[in-house]
RODO-2510 file (C-alpha; in nm, 4 decimals, decimal comma):
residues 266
     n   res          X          Y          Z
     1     x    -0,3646    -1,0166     3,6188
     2     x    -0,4661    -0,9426     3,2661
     3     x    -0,2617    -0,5890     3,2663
     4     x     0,0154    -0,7877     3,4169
     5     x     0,0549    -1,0065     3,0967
     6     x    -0,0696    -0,7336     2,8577
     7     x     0,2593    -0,5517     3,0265
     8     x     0,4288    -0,8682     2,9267
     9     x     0,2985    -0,9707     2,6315
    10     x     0,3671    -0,6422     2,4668
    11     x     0,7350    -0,6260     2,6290
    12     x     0,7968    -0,9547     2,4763
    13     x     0,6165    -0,9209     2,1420
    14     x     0,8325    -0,5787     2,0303
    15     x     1,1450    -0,7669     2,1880
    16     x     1,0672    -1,0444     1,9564
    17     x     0,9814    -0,7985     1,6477
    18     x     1,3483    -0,6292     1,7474
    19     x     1,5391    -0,9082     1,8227
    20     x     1,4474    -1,0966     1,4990
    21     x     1,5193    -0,8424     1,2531
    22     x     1,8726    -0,8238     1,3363
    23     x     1,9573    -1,1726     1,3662
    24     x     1,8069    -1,3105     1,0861
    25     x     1,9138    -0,9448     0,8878
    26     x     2,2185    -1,1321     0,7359
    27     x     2,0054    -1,4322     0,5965
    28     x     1,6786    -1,2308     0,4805
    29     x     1,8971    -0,9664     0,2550
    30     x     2,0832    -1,2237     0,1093
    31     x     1,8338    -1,5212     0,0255
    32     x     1,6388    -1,4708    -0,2357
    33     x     1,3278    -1,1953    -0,1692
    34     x     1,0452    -1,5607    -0,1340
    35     x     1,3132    -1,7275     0,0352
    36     x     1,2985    -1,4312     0,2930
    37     x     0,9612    -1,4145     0,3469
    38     x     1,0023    -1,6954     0,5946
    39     x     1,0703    -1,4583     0,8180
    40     x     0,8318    -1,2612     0,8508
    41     x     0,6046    -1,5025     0,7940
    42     x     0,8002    -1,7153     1,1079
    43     x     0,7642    -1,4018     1,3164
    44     x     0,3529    -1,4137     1,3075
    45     x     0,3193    -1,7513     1,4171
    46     x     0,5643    -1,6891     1,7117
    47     x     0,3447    -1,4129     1,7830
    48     x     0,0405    -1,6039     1,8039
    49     x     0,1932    -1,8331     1,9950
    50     x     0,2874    -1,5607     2,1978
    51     x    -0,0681    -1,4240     2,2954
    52     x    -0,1818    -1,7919     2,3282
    53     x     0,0837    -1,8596     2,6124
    54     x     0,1242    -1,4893     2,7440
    55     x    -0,2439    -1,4032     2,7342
    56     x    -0,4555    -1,6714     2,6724
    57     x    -0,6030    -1,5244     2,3557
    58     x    -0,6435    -1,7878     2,0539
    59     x    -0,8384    -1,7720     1,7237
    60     x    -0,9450    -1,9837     1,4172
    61     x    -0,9556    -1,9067     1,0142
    62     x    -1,2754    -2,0679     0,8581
    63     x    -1,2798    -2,0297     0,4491
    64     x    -0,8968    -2,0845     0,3794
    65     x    -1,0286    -2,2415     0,0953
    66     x    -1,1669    -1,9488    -0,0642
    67     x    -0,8203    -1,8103    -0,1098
    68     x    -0,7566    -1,8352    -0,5057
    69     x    -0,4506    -1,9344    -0,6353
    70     x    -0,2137    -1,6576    -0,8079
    71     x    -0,2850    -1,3124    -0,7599
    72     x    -0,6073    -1,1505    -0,5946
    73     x    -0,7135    -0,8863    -0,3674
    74     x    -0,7343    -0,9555     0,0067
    75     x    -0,9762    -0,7123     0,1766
    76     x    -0,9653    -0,7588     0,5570
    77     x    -1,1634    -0,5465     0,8313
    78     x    -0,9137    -0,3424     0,9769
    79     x    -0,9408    -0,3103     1,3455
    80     x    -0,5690    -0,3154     1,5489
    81     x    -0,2233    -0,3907     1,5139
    82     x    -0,3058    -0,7432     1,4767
    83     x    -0,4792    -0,8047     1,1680
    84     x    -0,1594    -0,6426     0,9839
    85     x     0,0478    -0,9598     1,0339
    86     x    -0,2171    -1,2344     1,1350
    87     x    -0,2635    -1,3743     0,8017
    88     x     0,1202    -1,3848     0,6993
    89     x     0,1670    -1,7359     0,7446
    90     x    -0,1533    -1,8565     0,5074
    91     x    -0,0244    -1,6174     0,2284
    92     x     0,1995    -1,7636    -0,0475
    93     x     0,3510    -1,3980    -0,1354
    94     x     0,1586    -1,0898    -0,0097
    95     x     0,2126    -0,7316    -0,1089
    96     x     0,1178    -0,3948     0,0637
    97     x     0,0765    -0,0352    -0,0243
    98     x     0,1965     0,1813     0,2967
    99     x     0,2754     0,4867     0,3689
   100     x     0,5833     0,6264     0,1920
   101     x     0,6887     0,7166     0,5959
   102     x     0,7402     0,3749     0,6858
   103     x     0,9841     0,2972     0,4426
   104     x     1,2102     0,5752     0,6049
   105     x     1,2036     0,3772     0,9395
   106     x     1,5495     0,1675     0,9869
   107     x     1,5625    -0,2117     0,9260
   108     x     1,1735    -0,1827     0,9191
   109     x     1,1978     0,0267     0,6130
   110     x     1,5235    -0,2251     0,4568
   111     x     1,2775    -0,5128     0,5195
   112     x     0,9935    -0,3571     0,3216
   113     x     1,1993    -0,2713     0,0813
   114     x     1,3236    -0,6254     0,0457
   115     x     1,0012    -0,7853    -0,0068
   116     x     0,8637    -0,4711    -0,2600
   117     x     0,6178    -0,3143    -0,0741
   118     x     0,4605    -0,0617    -0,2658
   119     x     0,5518     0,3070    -0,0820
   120     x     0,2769     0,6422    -0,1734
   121     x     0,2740     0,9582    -0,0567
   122     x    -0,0754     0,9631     0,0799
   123     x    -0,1354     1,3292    -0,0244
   124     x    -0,0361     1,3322    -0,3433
   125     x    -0,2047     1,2826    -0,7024
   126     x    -0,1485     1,2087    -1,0985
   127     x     0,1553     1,1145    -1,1493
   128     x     0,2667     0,9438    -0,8358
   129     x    -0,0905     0,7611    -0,8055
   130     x    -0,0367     0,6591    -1,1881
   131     x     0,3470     0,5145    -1,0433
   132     x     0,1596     0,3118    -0,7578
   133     x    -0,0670     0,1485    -0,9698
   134     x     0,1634     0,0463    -1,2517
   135     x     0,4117    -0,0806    -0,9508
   136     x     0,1217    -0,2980    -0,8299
   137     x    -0,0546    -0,4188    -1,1481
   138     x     0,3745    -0,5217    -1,1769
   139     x     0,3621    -0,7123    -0,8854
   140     x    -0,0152    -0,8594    -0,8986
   141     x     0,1274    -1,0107    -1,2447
   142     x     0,3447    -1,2031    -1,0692
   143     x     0,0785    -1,3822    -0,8693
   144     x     0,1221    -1,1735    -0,5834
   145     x    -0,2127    -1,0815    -0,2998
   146     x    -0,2740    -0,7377    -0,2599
   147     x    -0,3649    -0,6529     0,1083
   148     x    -0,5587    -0,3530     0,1242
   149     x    -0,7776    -0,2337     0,3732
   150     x    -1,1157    -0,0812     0,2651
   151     x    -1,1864     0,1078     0,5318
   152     x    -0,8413     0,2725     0,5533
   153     x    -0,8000     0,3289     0,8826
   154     x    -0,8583     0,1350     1,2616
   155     x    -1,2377     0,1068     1,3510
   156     x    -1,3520    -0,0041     1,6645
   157     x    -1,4994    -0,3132     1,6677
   158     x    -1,9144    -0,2742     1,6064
   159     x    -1,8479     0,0660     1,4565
   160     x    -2,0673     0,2379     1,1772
   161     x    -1,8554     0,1120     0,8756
   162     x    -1,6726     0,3831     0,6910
   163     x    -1,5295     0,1973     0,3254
   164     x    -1,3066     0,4451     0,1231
   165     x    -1,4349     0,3501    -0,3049
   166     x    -1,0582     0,3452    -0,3144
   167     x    -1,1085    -0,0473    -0,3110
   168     x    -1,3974    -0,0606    -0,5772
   169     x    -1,1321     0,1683    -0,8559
   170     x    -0,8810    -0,1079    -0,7658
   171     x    -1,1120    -0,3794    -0,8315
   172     x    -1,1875    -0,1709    -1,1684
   173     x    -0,8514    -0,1553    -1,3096
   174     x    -0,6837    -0,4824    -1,1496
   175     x    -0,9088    -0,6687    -1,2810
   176     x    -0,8790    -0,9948    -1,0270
   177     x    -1,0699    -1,1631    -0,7917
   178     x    -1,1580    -0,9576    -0,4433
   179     x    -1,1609    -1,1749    -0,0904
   180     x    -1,3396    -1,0514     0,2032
   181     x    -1,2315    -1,1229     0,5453
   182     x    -1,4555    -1,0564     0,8635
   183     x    -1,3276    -1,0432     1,1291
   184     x    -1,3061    -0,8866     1,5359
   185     x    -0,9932    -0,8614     1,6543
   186     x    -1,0084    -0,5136     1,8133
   187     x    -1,2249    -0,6809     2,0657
   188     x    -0,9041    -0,8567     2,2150
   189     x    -0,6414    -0,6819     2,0724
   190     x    -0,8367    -0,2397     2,1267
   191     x    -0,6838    -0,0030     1,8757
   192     x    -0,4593     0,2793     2,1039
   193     x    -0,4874     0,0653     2,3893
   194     x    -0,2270    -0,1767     2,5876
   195     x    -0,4367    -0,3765     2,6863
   196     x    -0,4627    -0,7365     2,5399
   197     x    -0,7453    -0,9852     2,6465
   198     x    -0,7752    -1,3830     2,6725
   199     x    -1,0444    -1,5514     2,4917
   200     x    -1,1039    -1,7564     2,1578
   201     x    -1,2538    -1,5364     1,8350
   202     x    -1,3001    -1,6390     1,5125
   203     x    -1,2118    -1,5273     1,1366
   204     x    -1,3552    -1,5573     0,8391
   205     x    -1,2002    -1,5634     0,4383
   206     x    -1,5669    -1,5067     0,2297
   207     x    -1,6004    -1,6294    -0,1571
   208     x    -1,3981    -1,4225    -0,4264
   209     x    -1,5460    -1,1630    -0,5760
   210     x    -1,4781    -1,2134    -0,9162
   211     x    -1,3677    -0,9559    -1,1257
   212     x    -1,6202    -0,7880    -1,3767
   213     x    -1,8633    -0,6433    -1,1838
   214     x    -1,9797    -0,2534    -1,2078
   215     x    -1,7775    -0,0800    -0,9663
   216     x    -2,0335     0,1003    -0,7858
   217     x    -2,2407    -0,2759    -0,7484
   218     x    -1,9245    -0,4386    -0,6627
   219     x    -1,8392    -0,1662    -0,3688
   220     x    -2,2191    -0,2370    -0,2386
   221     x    -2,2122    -0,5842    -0,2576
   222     x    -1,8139    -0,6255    -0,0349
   223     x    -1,9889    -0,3512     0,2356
   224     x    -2,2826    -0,6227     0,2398
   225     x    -2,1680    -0,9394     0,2542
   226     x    -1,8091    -0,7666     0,5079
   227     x    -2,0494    -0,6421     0,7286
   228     x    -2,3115    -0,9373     0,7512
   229     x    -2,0097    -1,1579     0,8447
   230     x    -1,8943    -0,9125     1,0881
   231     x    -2,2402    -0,9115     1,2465
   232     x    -2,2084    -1,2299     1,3170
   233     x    -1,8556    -1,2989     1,4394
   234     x    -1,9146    -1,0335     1,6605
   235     x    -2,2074    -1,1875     1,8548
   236     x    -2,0746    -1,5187     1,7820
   237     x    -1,7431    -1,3844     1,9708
   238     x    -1,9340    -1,2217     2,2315
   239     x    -2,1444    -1,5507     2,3063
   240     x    -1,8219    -1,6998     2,3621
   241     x    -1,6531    -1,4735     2,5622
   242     x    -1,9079    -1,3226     2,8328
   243     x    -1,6249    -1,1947     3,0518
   244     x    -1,5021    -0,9716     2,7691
   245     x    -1,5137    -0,6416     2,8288
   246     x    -1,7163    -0,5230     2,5229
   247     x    -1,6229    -0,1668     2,4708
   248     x    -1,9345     0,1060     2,4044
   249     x    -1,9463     0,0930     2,0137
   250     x    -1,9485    -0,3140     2,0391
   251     x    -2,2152    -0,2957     2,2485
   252     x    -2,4711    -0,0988     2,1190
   253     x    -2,3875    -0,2660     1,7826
   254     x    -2,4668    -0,6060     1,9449
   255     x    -2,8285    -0,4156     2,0949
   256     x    -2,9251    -0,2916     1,7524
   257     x    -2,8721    -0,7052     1,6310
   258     x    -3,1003    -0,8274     1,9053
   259     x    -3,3546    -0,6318     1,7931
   260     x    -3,3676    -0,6744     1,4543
   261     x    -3,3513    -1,0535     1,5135
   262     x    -3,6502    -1,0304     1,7586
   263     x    -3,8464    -0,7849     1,4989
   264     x    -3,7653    -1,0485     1,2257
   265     x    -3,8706    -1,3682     1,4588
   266     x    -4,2070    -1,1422     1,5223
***
């Protein structure tokens, strides 16, 4: 039954991604670029309510009010698909830096473009890297959020944590405020899988990191409190959910916790 509605839920959710582009094409390119982001913003909640109804799978933000108002950083563990869009609808005007690749892919691409996402070439250096960072301090000024992942890439959940200091030299020369967010999704949503599982999990926004901090303290101190969080949404999630099917790097994460709780207890 649950590959059944994983087969349906993703049918449906890329049918809805599809489908909503082009009809609401003509509004979003011609309203003005905040006006627009109602759609996007419209198409994560449908999606939510999507895996609620198609898959049983719902969630809760605790710590919405640690988002600061006008610009900051929002730093979110990076585990599937999901936590690219999730927090759309609690963000006033959010801005990425993506792959220059994306912006190549049709009404995808037009959309991005629309709402100034900030395109790089990943491999490239100096001059280009000078360009990104002038294009975002530009849009940060604004009162625009930054969403940047600091580990880069997908990690299973319960994974060693990988953080690129990519994060900590933004943090240097942006000079704003830094918001963690913990959180598990790839237990219900698994990176390079199809396979989407019911349950309730939780996320959480952590306190700003204000700006001013040494960079190499600062990049210590969002791996610390990130992963402490994490810790404990995942066994928190797992509590809840004992029918989940934890995968490998989830579980031996959720051993090594046990037993420093029971050497700390002794």
């Amino acid at each position: 039954m649950i590959a059944l509605r994983s087969v349906l839920f993703n049918t449906i959710f890329y049918a809805n991604l599809i489908l909503r582009m082009i009809v609401f094409s003509p509004y979003y390119f011609l309203a003005p670029r905040r006006s627009a982001y109602r759609i996007p913003k419209n198409w994560a909640l449908s999606n939510h309510w999507l895996m609620e109804k198609i898959v049983g799978t719902t969630f809760e933000i605790e710590g919405l009010e640690n988002l600061p108002e006008g610009g900051y950083i929002l730093a979110p563990k990076h585990q599937s698909f999901w936590d690219t869009y999730a927090l759309l609808p609690w963000l006033k005007d959010p801005v990425y830096i993506l792959k220059r690749e994306l912006m190549w892919i049709p009404l995808f691409g037009w959309y991005a473009k629309k709402q100034r996402m900030i395109p790089i070439n990943r491999g490239a250096r100096g001059k280009v890297m000078v360009e990104a960072l002038r294009r975002t301090k530009e849009e940060l000024a604004t009162g625009r959020q930054l969403i940047i992942y600091p580990e880069g890439t997908r990690r299973p959940p319960g994974a060693e944590p990988v953080y690129k200091y990519g994060i900590a030299r933004m943090y240097r020369d942006l000079q704003l405020p830094v918001v963690p967010v913990a959180m598990q999704p790839g237990l219900f949503w698994p990176r390079r899988s199809t396979m989407r599982y019911p349950g309730h999990y939780k996320v959480r926004i952590l306190k700003p990191i204000e700006p001013g901090m040494d960079p190499d303290a600062f990049f210590a101190h969002l791996i610390e409190v990130t992963e402490r969080a994490s810790d404990e949404i995942l066994m928190g999630d797992a509590a809840r959910n004992p029918n989940l099917p934890l995968p490998p790097t989830a579980l031996q994460r959720l051993e090594e916790l046990r037993k420093e709780n029971a050497a700390t207890a002794g």
